[in-house]
C-alpha positions in Angstrom: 0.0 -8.5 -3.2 3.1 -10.5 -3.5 3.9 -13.6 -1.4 7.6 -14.0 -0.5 8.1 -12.4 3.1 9.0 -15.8 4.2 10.9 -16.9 1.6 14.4 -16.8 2.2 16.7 -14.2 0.6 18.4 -16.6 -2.4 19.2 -14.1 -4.6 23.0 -12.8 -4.0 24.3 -9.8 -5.7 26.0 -11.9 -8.3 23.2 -13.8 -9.0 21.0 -11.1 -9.1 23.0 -9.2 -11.2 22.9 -12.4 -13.7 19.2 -12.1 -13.8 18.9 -8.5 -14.8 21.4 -9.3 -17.5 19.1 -11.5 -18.9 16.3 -8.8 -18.9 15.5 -5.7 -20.8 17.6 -2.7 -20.7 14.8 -0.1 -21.7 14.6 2.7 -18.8 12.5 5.6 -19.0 13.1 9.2 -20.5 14.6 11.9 -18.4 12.1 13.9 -16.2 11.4 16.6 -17.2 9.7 17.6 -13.5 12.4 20.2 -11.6 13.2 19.1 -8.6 11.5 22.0 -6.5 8.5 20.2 -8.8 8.9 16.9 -7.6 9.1 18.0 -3.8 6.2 20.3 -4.4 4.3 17.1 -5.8 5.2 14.9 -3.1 4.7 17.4 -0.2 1.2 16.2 0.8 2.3 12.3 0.7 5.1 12.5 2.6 3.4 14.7 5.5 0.0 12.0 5.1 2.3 9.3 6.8 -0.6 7.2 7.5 -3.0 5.2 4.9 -5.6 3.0 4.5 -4.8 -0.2 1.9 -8.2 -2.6 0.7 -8.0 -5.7 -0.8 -11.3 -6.6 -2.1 -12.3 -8.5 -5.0 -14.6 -11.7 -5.7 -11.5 -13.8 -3.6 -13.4 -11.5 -0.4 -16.6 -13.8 -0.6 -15.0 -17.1 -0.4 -13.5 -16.2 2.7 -10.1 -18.5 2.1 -12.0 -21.4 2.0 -12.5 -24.0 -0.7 -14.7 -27.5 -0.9 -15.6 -26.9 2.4 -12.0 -26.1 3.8 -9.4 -23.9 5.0 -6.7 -23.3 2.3 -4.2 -22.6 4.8 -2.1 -19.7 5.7 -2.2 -16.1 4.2 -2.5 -14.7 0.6 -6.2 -15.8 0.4 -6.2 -12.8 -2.9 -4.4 -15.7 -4.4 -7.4 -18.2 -3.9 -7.5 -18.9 -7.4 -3.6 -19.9 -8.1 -3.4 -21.7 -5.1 -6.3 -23.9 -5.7 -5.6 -24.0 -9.7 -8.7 -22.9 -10.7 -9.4 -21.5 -14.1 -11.2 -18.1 -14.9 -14.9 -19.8 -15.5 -14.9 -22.3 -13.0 -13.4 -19.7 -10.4 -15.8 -17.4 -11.5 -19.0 -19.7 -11.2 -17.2 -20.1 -7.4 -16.8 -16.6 -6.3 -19.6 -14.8 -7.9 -22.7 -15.3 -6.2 -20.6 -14.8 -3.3 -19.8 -11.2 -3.8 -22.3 -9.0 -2.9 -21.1 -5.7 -1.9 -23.9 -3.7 0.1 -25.0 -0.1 -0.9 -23.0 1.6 2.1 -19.7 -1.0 1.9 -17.6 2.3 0.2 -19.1 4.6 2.7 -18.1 2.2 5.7 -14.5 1.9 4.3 -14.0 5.8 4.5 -15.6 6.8 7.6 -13.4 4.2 9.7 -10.1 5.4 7.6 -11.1 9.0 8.4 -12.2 7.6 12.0 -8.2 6.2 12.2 -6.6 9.2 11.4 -5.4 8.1 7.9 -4.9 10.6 5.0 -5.6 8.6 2.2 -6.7 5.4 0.9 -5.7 2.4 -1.6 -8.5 0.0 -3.1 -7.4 -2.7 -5.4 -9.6 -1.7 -9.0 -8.2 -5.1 -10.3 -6.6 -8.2 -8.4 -4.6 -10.4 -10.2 -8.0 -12.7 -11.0 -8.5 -10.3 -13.9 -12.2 -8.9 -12.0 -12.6 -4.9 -12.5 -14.4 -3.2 -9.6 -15.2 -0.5 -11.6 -17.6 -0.8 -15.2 -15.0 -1.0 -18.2 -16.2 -0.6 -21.5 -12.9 -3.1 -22.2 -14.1 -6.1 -20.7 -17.2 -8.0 -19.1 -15.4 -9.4 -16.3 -16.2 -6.5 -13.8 -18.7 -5.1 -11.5 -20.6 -3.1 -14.3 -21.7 -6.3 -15.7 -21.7 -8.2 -13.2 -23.4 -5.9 -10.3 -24.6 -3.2 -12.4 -22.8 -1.0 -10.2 -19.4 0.8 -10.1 -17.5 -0.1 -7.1 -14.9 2.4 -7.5 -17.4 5.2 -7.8 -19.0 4.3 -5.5 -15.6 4.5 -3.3 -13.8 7.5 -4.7 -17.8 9.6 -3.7 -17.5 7.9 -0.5 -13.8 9.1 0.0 -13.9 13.0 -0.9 -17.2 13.3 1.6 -14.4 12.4 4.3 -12.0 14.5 2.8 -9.8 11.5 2.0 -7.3 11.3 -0.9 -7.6 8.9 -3.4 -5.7 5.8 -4.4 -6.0 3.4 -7.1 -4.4 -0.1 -6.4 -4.0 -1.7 -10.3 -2.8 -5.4 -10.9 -0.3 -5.8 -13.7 -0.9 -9.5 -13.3 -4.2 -10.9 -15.0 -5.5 -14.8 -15.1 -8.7 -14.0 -16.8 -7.6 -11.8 -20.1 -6.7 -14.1 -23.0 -3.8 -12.4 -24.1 -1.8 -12.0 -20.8 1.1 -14.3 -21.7 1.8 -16.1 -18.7 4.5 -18.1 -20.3 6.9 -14.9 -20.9 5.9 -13.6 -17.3 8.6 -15.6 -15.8 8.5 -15.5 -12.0 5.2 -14.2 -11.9 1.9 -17.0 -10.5 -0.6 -17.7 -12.7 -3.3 -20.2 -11.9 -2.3 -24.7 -13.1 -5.6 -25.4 -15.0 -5.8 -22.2 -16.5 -2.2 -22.6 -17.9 -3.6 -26.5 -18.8 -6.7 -25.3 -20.9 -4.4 -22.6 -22.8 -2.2 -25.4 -24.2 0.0 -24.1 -26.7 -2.6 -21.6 -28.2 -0.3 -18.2 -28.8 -1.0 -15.6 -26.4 0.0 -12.1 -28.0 1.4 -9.6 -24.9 1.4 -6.4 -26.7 -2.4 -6.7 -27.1 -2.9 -7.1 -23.2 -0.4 -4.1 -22.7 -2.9 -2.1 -25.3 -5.8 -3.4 -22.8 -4.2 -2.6 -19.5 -3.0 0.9 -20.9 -6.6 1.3 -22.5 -7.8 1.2 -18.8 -5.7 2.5 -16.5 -5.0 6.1 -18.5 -8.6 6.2 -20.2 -10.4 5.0 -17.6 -9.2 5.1 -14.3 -7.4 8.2 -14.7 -10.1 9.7 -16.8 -13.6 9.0 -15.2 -12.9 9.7 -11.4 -11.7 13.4 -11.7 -8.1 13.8 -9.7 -6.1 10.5 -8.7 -3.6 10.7 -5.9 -2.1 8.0 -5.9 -1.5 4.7 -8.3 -0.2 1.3 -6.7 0.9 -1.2 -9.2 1.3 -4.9 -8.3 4.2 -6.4 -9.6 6.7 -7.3 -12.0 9.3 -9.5 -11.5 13.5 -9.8 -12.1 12.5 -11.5 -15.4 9.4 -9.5 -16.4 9.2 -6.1 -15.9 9.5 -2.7 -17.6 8.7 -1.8 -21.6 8.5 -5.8 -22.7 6.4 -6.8 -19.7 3.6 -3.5 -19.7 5.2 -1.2 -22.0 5.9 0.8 -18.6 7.7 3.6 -20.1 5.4 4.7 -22.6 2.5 3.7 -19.3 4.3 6.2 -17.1 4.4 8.7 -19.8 0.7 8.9 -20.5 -0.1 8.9 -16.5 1.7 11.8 -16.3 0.1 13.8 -19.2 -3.0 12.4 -17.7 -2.7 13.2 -14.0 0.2 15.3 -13.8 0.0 15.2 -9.7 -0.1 12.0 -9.2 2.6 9.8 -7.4 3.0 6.5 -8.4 4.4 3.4 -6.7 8.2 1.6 -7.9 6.3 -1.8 -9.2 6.3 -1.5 -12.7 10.0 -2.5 -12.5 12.2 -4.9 -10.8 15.8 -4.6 -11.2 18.0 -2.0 -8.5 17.1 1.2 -10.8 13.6 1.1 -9.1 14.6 0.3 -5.6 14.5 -3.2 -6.2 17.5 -6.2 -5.9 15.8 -9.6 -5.7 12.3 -10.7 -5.5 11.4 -10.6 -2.2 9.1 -8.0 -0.3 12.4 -7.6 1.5 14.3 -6.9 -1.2 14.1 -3.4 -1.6 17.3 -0.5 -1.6 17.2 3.2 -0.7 19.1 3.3 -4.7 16.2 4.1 -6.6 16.0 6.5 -10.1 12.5 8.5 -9.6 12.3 7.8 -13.5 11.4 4.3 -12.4 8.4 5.8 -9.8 7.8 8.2 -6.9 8.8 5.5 -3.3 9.8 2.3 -2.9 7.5 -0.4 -1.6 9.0 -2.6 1.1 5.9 -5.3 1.9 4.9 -6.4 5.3 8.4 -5.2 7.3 9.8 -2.1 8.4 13.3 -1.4 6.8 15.9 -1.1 10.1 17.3 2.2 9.2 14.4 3.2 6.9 15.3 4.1 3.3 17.9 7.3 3.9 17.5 9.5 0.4 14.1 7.7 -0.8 10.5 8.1 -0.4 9.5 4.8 0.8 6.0 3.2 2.2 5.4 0.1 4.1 2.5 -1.7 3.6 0.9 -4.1 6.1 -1.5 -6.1 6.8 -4.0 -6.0 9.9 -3.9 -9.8 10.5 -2.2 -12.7 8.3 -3.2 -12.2 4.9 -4.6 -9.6 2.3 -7.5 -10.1 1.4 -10.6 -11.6 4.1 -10.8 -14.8 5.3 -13.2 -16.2 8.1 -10.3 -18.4 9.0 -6.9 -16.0 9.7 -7.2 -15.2 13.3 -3.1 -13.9 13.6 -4.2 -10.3 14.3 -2.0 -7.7 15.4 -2.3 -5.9 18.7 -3.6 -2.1 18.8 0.2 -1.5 20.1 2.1 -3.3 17.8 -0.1 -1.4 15.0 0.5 1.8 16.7 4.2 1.4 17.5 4.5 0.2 13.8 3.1 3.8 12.9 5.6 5.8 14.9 8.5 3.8 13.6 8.0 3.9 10.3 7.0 7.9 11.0 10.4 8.3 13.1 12.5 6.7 10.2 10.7 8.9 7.3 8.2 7.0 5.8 4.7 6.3 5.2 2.8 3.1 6.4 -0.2 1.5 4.4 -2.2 -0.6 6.6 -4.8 -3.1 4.9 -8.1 -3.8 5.9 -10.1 -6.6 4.2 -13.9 -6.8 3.7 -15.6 -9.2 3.9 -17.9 -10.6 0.4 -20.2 -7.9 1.1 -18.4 -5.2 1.9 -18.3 -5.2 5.7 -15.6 -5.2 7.6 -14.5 -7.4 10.2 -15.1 -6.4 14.4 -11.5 -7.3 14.7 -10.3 -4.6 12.5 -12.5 -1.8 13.4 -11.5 -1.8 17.1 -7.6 -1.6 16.0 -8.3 1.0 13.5 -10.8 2.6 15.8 -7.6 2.3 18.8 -5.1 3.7 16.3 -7.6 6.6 15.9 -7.9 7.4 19.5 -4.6 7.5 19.8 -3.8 9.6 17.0 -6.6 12.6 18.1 -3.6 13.1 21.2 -0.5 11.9 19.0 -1.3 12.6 15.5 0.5 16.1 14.9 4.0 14.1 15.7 3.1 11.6 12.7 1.5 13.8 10.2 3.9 16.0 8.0 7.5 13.7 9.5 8.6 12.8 12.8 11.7 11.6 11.1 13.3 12.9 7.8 13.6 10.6 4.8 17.3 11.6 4.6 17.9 10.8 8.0 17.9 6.9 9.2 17.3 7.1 12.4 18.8 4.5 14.8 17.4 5.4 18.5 14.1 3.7 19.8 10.9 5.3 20.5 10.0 7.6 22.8 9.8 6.1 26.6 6.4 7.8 26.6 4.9 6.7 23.8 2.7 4.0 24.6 -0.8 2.4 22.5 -3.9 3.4 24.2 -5.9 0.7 26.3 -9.1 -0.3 24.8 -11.6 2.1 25.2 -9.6 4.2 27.1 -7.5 7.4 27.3 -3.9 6.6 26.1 -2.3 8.7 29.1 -3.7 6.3 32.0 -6.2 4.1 32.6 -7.0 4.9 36.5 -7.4 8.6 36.1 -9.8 10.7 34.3 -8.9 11.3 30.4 -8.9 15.1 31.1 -7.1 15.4 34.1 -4.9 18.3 34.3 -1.9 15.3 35.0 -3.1 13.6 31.6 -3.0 16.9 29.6 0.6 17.2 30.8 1.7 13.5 29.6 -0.2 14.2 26.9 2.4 17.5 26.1 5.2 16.1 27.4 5.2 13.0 25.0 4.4 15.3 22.2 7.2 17.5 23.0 9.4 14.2 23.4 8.7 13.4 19.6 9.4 16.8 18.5 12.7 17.4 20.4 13.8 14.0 18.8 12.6 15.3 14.9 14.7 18.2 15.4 18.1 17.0 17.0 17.8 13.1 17.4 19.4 11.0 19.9 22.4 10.3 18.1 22.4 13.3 15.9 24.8 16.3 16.3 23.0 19.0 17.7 23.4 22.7 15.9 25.5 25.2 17.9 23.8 26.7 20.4 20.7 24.9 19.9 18.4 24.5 23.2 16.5 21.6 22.6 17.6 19.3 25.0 17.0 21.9 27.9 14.0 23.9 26.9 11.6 22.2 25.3 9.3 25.3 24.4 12.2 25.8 22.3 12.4 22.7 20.3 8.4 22.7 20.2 8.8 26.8 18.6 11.3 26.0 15.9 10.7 22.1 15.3 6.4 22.1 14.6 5.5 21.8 11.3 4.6 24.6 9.6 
């Protein structure tokens, strides 16, 4: 994942605009999808809402710490750049630390499924360049490493649960030799690594052959039907056809996996929903040449992203991937009111869990997702398939009624019995709320004659998804 949500926004239009000039001007081909196509494709996304995002890679086992110490603050994925580290020495490091056990992929998908969420994101490659899956491309992955397949192992895991499947894919790579990290301005890449490469040549087109190599004849080729493929990240200075040969990469996903919806990040210019580099940065004003929603990073756009198909991810605590360290963890409510606005403004919300080196996942995070769940067996029909429409931004809070459960109780009230005849009732009447707001809104016009605001048998009749 990137790291900018706290930088400051420097980039002005102008500036920005100066930037892009400086770029390619390659765009992709025409789609040749209808648009009753592309809706049809989309359908089961945008009615999903909910999601479950994993970082996990060999960073997971160090558990942000290095020589004996904290590194400090989030974006412990990024243990390798922000300690300098090159590929061999980081590897020696973080190896024998990662020990994923038997049941780790089984584990991830029973507590998604326990949540509620419809689908789920694992990262197949972090920017360190490791592959969770065996590539016959590299050595630098599980299959040599492990003997195992990770991502098997979690795509099995995920369709016993009934889960959709996602495939997080870094663009970014410190550990293959022909990445060129000189031309992939903007973009980190780790100090001694970039001190032992000296001036050697690096070639780029040979790394695009690599990451094409794996992503459409492996990842898209050995696992049976893909849902979903997250890319991780270009920059204002490096992106499209000269960073990964994106058009020709979009192409062959297609004629690969013609289902399958695919994230805004092989680009970064306003085309693809993007106007400066940070996670903030993102505009409603995107081509679907460029990809399928925009990705706006750890924030919830104020109006949501009226006319786009747009996803939020997030993570649980402070950072990404696990460290022993990061104790800023969300509250069960914020997570859960974080779900219902991002549901109420039209889009979906990725929440990350991180595992720890071997696989388990942290108490912490279980009870929130395990709270989110609970709450969404009573609440879940008014998130799944819209509470809000992507075309509409929707400017009135939440319902009064909705509230997060309390811990280990019923959501309704914690002094009466969860199935009391006065619980079922809140239990309706906040569901009722949320519908009556899908259909009309508080600031919307209502249609002529509509009832919705007096009977809400009426609103619940015409207004529940079909």
């Amino acid at each position: 994942m990137t790291r900018f949500s706290l930088l400051p926004l420097l980039l002005t239009a102008a500036s920005f605009g100066a930037l892009r000039a400086e770029t390619t001007t390659d765009a992709p081909p025409p789609s040749t999808e209808t648009p009753a196509q592309h809706e049809a494709r989309l359908a089961w996304w945008r009615g999903a809402r909910f999601g479950m995002f994993i970082h996990y890679g060999l960073y997971s086992g160090l558990e942000g710490e290095h020589n004996g110490k904290s590194i400090g603050g989030g974006g412990v994925e990024w243990i390798q750049t922000r300690t300098g580290l090159d590929t061999d020495t980081y590897a020696k490091l973080a190896l024998p630390k990662f020990k994923p056990s038997p049941d780790a992929a089984k584990g991830w998908a029973k507590l998604a499924k326990e949540a509620g969420c419809r689908y789920v994101v694992l990262t197949t490659k972090h920017h360190e360049g490791f592959d969770l899956f065996d590539s016959k491309f590299t050595d630098y992955d599980t299959g040599d490493a492990l003997k195992r397949d990770v991502v098997r192992e979690y795509v099995d895991a995920l369709r016993d649960e009934g889960l959709r499947v996602g495939f997080y894919h870094s663009l970014i790579d410190w550990h293959h030799p022909e990445y060129d990290f000189r031309k992939a301005q903007q973009l980190p890449y780790p100090k001694n690594g970039a001190k032992l490469a000296g001036d050697t040549p690096r070639d780029q087109a040979k790394y695009i052959r690599f990451l094409h190599d794996q992503v459409v004849d492996e990842l898209l080729s050995n696992y049976g039907k893909i849902d979903v493929l997250w890319f991780d990240y270009s920059s204002t200075k490096f992106d499209g056809d000269a960073a990964w040969g994106a058009a020709a990469l979009l192409r062959d996903i297609r004629a690969k996996q013609p289902g399958i919806i695919v994230n805004n990040r092989l680009y970064r210019r306003p085309e693809a929903g993007f106007n400066g580099m940070g996670t903030n940065n993102v505009t409603a004003a995107m081509d679907t040449r460029y990809g399928d929603f925009v990705t706006p990073e750890q924030h919830i756009p104020a109006n949501g992203l009226p006319g786009a198909d747009w996803e939020t991810c997030m993570t649980i605590n402070g950072t990404w991937g696990y460290s022993k360290y990061d104790t800023k963890w969300k509250s069960s409510k914020q997570l859960i009111r974080n779900l219902c606005d991002i549901a109420s403004k039209g889009g979906n919300f990725l929440l990350n869990i991180g595992p720890k080196g071997d696989g388990s996942i942290p108490e912490e995070t279980v009870e929130r997702m395990r709270d989110i769940g609970r709450w969404m067996k009573t609440n879940g029909a008014a998130i799944y398939a819209g509470v809000g429409s992507r075309d509409t931004p929707r400017q009135h809070a939440l319902p009064a009624r909705l509230r997060a459960p309390r811990r280990r109780q019923d959501h309704a009230t914690a002094d009466q019995p969860s199935q009391s005849r006065q619980t079922v009732g809140r239990r309706r009447r906040a569901r009722n709320d949320i519908v009556l707001r899908q259909h009309c809104g508080e600031t919307a016009r209502k249609p002529a004659g509509c009832r919705c605001d007096r009977d809400r048998t009426h609103a619940r009749r015409h207004s529940a998804p079909r």
